[in-house]
C-alpha positions in Angstrom: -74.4 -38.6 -27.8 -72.3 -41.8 -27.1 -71.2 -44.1 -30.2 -71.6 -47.6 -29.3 -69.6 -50.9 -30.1 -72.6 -52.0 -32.2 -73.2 -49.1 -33.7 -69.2 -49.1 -35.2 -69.7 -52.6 -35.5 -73.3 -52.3 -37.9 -71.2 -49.1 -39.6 -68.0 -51.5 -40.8 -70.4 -54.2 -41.4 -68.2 -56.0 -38.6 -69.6 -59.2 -37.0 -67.0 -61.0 -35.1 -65.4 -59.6 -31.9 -61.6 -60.2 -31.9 -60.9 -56.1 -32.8 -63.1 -54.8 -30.2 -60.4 -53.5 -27.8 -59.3 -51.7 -31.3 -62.6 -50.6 -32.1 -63.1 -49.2 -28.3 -59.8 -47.4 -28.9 -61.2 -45.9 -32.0 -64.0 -44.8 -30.9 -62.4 -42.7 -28.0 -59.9 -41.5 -30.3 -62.5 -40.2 -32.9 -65.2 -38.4 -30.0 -61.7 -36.4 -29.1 -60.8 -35.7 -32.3 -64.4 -34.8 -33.3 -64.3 -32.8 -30.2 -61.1 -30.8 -30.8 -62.6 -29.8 -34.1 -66.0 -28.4 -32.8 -64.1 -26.7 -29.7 -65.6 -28.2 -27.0 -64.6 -30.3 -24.1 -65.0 -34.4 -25.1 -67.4 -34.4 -21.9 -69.3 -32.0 -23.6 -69.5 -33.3 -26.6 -71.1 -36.5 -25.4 -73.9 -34.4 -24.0 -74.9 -33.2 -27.6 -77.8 -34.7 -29.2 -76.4 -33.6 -32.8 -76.8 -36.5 -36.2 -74.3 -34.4 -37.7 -71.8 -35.2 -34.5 -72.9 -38.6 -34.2 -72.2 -39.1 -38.4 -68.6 -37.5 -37.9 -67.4 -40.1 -35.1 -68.5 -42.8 -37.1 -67.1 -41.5 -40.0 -64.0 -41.1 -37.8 -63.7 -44.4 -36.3 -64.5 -45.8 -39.9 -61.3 -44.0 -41.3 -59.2 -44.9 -38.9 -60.2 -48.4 -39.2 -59.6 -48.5 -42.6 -56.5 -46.2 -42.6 -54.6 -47.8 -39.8 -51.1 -47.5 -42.2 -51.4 -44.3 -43.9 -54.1 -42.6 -42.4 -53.7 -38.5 -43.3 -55.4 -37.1 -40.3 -54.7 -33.7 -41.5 -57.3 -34.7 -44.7 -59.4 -36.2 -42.2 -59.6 -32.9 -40.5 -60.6 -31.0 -43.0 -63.2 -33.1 -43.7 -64.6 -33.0 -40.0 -64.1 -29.5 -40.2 -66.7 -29.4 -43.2 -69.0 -31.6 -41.4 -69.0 -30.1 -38.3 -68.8 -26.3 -39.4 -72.3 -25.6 -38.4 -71.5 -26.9 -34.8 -68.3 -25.9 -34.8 -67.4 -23.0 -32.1 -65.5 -19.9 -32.8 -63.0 -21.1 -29.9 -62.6 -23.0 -27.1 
């Protein structure tokens, strides 16, 4: 499961390119972070063919995007945690 440029892009309804380097970023950042909450190695988690995963680094990337001041990651943590609890490993 790999998120795409596009697919961020189609997701924030973004059509021009000049944050793309930012979106890139983002998009790393959220497969980690989505990652460290199901308890698997990132390189793993790219492997996956899981909507549910694919849903919560969008939804990542999105909240980051639109959060870039005051994001509370610890809120947006619990949320992945709900998304992903049927994925999510006991440990690592």
């Amino acid at each position: 499961m790999t998120v795409t440029l596009e697919e961020v892009k189609t997701y924030l309804r973004i059509d021009y390119e000049d944050e793309d380097v930012l979106l890139q970023t983002l998009i790393q950042a959220a497969t980690e972070l989505c990652a460290d909450v199901v308890r698997i190695p990132a390189a793993e988690l790219m492997e996956q063919v899981n909507p549910n995963l694919h849903t919560a680094v969008l939804y990542t990337v999105a909240y980051l995007y639109e959060h870039r001041e005051e994001a509370d990651h610890r809120t947006l943590t619990l949320t992945l945690r709900s998304l992903l609890f049927g994925v999510r490993r006991e440990g690592f």
